[in-house]
KEZAPA-238193 format. One line per field, with one value per residue: x, y negated, z of N, C-alpha, C, CB in turn. Coordinates in nm, 2 decimals. Glycine has a CB too. Example, Ala and Ser with C-alpha at 12.3 -4.5 7.8 and 13.67 -1.06 7.14 Angstrom:
<atoms>
n_east = [1.32, 1.28]
n_north = [0.57, 0.22]
n_up = [0.78, 0.71]
ca_east = [1.23, 1.37]
ca_north = [0.45, 0.11]
ca_up = [0.78, 0.71]
c_east = [1.32, 1.29]
c_north = [0.33, 0.00]
c_up = [0.78, 0.79]
cb_east = [1.13, 1.41]
cb_north = [0.45, 0.06]
cb_up = [0.90, 0.57]
</atoms>
This chain:
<atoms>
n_east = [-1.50, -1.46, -1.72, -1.57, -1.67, -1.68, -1.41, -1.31, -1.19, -1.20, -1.39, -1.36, -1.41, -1.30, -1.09, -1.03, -0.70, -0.40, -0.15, 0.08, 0.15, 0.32, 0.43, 0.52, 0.63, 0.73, 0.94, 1.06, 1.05, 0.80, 0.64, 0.33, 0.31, 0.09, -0.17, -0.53, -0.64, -0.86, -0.82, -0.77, -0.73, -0.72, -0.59, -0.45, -0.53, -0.61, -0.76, -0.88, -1.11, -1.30, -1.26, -1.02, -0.88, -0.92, -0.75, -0.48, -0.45, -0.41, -0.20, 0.00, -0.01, 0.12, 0.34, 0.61, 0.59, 0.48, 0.53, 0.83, 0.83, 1.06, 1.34, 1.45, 1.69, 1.73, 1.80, 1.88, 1.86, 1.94, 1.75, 1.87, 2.10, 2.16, 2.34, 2.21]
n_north = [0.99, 0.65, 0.35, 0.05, -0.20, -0.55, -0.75, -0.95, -1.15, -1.25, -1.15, -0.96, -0.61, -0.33, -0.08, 0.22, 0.33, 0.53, 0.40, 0.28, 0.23, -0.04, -0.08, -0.25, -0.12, -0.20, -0.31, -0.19, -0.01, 0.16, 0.37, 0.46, 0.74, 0.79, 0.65, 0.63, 0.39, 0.05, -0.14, -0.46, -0.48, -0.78, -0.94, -0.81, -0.78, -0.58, -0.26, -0.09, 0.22, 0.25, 0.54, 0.62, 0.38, 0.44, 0.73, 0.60, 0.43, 0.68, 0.81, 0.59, 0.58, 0.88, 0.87, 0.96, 1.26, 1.32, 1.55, 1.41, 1.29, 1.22, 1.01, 0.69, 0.43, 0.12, -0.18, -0.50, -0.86, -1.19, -1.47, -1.78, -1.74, -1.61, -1.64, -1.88]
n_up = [-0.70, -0.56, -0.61, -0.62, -0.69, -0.81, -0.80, -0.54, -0.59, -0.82, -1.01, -1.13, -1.29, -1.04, -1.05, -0.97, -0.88, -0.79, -0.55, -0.41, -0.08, 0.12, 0.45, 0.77, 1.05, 1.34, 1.29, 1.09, 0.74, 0.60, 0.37, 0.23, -0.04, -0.32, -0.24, -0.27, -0.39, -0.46, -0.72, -0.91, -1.23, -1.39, -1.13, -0.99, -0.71, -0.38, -0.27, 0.03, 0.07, 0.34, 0.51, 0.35, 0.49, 0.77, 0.74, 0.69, 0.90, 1.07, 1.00, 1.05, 1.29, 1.37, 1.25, 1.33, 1.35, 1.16, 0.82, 0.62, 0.29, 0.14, 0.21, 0.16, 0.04, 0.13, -0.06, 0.08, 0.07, 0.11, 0.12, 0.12, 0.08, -0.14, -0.49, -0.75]
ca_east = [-1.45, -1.53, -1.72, -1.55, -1.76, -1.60, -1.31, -1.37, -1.11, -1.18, -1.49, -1.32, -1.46, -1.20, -1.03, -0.96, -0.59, -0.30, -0.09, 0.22, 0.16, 0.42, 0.40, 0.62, 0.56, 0.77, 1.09, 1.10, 1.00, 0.70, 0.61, 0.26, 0.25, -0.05, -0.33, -0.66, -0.68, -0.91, -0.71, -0.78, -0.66, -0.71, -0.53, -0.39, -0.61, -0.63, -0.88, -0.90, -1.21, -1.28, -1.20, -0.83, -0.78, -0.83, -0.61, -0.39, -0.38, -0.39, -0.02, 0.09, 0.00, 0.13, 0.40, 0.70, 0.53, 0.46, 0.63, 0.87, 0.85, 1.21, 1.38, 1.49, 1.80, 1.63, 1.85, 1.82, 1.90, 1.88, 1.74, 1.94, 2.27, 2.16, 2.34, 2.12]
ca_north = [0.86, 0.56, 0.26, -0.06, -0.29, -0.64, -0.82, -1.06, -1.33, -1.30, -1.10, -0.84, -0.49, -0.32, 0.03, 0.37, 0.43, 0.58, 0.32, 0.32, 0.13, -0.06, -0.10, -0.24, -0.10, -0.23, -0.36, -0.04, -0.02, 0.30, 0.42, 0.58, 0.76, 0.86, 0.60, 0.63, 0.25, 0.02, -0.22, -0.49, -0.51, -0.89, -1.03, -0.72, -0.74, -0.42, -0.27, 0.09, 0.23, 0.26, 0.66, 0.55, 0.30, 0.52, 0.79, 0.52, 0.44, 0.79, 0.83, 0.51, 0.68, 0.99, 0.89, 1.08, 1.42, 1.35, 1.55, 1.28, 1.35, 1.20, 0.90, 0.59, 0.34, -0.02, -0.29, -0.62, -0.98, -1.34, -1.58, -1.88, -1.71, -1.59, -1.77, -1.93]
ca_up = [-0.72, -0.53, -0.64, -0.56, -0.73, -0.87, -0.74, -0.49, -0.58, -0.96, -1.01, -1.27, -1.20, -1.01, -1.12, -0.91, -0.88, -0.72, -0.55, -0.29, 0.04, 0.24, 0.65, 0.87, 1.16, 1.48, 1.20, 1.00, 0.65, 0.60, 0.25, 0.24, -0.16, -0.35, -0.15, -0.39, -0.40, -0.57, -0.78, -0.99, -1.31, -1.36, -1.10, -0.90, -0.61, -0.37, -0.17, 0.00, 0.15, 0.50, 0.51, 0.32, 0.60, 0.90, 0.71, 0.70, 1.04, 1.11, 0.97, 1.11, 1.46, 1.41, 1.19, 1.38, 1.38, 0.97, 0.72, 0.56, 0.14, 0.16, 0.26, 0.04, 0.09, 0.00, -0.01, 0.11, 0.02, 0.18, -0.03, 0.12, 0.05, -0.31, -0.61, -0.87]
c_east = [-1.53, -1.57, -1.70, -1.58, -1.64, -1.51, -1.35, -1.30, -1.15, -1.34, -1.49, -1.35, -1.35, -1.18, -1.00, -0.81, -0.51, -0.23, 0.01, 0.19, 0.29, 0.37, 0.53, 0.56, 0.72, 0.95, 1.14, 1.01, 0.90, 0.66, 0.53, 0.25, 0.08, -0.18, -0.36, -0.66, -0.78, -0.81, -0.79, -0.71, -0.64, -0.59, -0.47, -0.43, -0.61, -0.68, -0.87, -1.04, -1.20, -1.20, -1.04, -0.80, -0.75, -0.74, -0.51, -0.32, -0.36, -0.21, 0.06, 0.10, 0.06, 0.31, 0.57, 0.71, 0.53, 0.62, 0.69, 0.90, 0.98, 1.21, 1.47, 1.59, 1.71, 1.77, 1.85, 1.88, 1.85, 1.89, 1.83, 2.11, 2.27, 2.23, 2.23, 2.18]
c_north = [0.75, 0.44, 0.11, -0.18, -0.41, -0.65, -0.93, -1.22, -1.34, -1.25, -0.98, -0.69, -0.39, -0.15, 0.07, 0.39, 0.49, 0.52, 0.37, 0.19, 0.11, -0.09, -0.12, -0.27, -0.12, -0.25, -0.26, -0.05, 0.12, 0.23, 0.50, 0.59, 0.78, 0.79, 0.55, 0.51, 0.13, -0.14, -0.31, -0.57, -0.67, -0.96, -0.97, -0.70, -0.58, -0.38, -0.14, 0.08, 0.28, 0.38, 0.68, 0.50, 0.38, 0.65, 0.71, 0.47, 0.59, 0.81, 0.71, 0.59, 0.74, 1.01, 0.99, 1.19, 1.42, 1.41, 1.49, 1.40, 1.36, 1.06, 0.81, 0.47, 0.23, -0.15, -0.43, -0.78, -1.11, -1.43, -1.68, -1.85, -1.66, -1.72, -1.77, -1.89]
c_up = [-0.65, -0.56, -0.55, -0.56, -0.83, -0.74, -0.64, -0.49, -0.76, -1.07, -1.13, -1.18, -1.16, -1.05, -0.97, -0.92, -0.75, -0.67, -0.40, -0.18, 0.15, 0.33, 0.65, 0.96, 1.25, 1.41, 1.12, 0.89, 0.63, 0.48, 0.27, 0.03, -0.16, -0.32, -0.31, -0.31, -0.48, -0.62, -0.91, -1.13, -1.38, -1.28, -1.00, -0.74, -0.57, -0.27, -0.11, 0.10, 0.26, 0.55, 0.46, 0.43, 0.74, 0.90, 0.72, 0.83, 1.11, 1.15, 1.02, 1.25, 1.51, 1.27, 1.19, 1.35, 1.21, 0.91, 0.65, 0.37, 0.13, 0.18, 0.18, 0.12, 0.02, 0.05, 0.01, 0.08, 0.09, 0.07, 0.00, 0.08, -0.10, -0.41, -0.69, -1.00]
cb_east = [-1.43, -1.51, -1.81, -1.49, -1.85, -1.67, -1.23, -1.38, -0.86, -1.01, -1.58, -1.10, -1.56, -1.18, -0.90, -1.02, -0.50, -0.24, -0.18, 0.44, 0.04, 0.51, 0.33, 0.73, 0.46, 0.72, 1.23, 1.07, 1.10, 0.57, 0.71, 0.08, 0.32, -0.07, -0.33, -0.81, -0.59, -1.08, -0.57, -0.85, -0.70, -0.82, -0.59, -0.25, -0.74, -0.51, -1.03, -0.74, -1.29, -1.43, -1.28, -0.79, -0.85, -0.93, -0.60, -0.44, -0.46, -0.46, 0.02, 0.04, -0.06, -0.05, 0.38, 0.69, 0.34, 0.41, 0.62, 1.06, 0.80, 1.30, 1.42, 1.33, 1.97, 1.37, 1.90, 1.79, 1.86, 1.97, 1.58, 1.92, 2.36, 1.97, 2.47, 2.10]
cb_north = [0.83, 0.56, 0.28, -0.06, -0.35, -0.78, -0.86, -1.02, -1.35, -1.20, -1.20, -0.83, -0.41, -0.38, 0.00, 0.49, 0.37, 0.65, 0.20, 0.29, 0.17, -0.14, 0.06, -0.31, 0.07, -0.07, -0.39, 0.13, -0.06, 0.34, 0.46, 0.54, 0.89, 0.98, 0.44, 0.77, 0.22, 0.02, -0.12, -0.51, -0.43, -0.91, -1.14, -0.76, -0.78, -0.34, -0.31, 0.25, 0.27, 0.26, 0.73, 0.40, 0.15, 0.57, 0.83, 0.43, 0.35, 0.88, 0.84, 0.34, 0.76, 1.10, 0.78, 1.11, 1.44, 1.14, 1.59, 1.17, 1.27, 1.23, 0.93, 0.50, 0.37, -0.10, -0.28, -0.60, -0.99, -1.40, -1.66, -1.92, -1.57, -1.58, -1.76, -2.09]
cb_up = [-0.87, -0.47, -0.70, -0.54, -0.58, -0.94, -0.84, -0.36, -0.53, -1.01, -1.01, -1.33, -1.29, -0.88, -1.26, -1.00, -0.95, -0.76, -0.57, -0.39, 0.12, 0.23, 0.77, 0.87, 1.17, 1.63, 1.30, 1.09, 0.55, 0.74, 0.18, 0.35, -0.22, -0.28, 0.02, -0.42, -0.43, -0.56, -0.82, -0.95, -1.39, -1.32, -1.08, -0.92, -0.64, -0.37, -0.23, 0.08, 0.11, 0.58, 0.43, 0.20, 0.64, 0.99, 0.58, 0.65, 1.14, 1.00, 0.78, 1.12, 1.49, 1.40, 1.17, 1.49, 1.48, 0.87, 0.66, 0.69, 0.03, 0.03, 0.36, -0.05, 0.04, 0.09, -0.03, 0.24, -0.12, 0.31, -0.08, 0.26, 0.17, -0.36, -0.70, -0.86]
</atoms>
């Protein structure tokens, strides 16, 4: 487990979890599961460490070639046309 010390906007000591990262990469929405994140419970701050991030870009890279878990319909909304 890695220590990620306090928070830097709030100074709450931040927590180890499991969290879901969005990317948009080049107008396409990318879902990485599972990133060991540090997160703080205060004020939801989120941090990964250096070894997370170049995994991270790793799979942006090479995201083609990646096994996809599965693939999710998301749908979308314009706020100016939303009723109140």
């Amino acid at each position: 487990m890695y220590d990620y010390g306090e928070c830097h906007n709030c100074g709450t000591r931040i927590e180890e979890r499991r969290v879901k990262q969005d990317l948009w990469i080049k107008g396409k929405l990318l879902i990485v599961e599972d990133v060991p994140a540090g997160v703080c419970p205060q004020c939801g701050a989120r941090v990964v460490n250096a070894d997370v991030g170049h995994r991270i870009l790793d799979i942006i890279a090479h995201h083609k070639e990646q096994q996809k878990v599965r693939t999710i319909a998301v749908p979308v909304f314009s706020f100016s046309r939303a009723s109140a």
